[in-house]
C-alpha angles and dihedrals in degrees: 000000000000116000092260083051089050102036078055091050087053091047087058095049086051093052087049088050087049086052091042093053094046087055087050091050092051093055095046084063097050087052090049084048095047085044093051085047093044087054080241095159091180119070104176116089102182089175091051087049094047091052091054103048089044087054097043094053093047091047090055129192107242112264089357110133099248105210094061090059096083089040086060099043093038076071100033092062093040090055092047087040087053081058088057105049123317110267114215125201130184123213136164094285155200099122112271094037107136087249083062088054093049090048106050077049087049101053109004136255090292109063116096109258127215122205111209128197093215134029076230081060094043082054096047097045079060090047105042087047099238083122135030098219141358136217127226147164106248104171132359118216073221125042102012140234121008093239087200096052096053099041078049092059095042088055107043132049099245122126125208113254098181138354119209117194110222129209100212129198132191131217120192095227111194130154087211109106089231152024085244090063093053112111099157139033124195127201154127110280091247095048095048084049102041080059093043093126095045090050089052107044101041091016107035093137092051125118107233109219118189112221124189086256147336098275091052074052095061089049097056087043090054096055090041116076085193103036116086117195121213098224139129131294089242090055085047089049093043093039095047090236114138110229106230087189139036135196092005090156112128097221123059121232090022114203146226131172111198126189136206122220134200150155084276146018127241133271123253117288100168093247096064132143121203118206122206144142136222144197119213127228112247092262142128107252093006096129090046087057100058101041086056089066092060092051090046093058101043097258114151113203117223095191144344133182135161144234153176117290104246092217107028112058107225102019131094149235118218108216105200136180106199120190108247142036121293097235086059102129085233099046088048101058084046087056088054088054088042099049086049087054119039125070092227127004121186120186111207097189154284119254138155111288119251124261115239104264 
């Protein structure tokens, strides 16, 4: 075939694709109007997404590049999912934030999308119902733990449905033509520390202002000819801001583990994690204790940290990530010790373990 012969013969495949996604359509509509039958009142099915991506991209397409199948049909589902009923979905706005990012890879290019002032607003958009999950940051490779994310989880009554694990990646945006001109740089405090060396090293006579979150940054940084934002490429491109630098992050890869809340937390799958945290009696040997419970019952830690308890002054609350679901038979007859033991025990949720990025 000559190129015209084969550019028709592409043509041809696209207008298949179009019928095939009408079909699709259709049927997205019957299964909103058997759910509706059925007094089904919640559309979104993340673990019968997630099935179905896992078994797309498994299953391959040739020379297809694998990896953007779950990307097509990530989009594919949301559009389909927008025919059902709208999903909304709160993050740490403005647009362009890294929680924005996680979340447009979390639920597609469809879904409604709510900015929130505060990671508290993103939680309360999910509380209230005004929004059927929220995005957060919930721990950095690079800076630890999100302090506000987890007070806000120790505080509220929403469980974790899902965690996504981010590969973030900062841009110096600045209208200014060069570093020299720079005076100012905006920014959330993770994201100025977690380009401590670069600033340093290319900005050490700027002024270090700490902004809500990256995408505010890029707003300052749009109304100041000398002032420059570390945000993401996506804030620079919806902002109108040129990035001077890219990549300017001083680890690599650099990290973020992001979590989805919700009014509740997600079924077994066999590969779970269960978030909770716990408060220890006053007593010699107490945390050891406890910690022994888990290592009775099989139970491999991920990660646990400490800090201060928000109601009694000089105690402590344990954070910990612990490998399995908490209606394991196992995990649940270490909740009944741990309950007997601690002074206080929250569980946050279960939910599907992230893939490696």
């Amino acid at each position: 075939m000559n190129l015209e012969e084969l550019r028709r013969r592409i043509d041809e495949l696209d207008d298949a694709i179009l019928g095939l996604l009408e079909r699709r359509a259709n049927v997205a509509l019957d299964i909103a109007k058997a759910k509706a039958a059925a007094g089904v009142t919640r559309f979104h099915d993340p673990e019968r997404e997630r099935e179905v991506l896992d078994r797309l991209e498994a299953r391959g397409a040739g020379r297809f590049p694998r990896a953007a199948i779950r990307a097509v049909f990530r989009e594919i589902m949301s559009a389909c999912l927008s025919l059902e009923q709208p999903l909304r979905v709160a993050f740490l706005g403005p647009a362009g934030t890294f929680s924005h990012i996680a979340a447009r890879r979390a639920f597609g290019g469809a879904a409604v999308y709510e900015p929130a002032d505060s990671l508290d607003d993103a939680f309360e958009s999910v509380r209230r119902g005004e929004c059927a999950y929220g995005v957060v940051p919930i721990e950095s490779l690079a800076e630890g733990s999100v302090d506000s994310t987890l007070d806000a989880l120790w505080r509220g009554d929403l469980r974790i449905r899902m965690e996504l694990v981010q590969e973030i990646s900062h841009c110096l945006l600045t209208l200014a033509p060069s570093l020299e001109r720079i005076e100012r740089v905006y920014s959330h405090p993770q994201a100025l520390a977690q380009c401590r060396s670069f600033l340093a090293r290319h900005l050490p006579s700027a002024q270090m202002i700490p902004t809500p979150s990256t995408a505010r940054a890029a707003q300052e940084a749009l109304a100041d000819p000398a002032g420059a934002a570390i945000a993401s490429k996506l804030a620079g491109e919806l902002y109108g801001i040129p990035a001077l630098r890219e990549s300017i992050q001083d680890r690599q890869p650099n990290v973020t583990r992001f979590v989805v809340v919700a009014k509740s937390d997600a079924p077994r799958t066999g590969d779970d994690k269960t978030s909770l945290a716990f408060s220890t009696k006053n007593e010699v040997g107490a945390l050891r204790r406890i910690l022994s419970i888990f290592e009775d019952a099989g139970i491999d830690l991920s990660r646990i940290e400490s800090r201060p308890h928000p109601e009694k002054p000089w105690e402590y609350v344990f954070f910990v990530d612990a490998h399995g679901h908490r209606l394991d038979p196992h995990f649940v007859t270490a909740i009944e010790k741990l309950e007997a033991h601690c002074s206080t025990l929250r569980i946050f949720g279960s939910y599907p373990r992230a893939k490696a990025h």
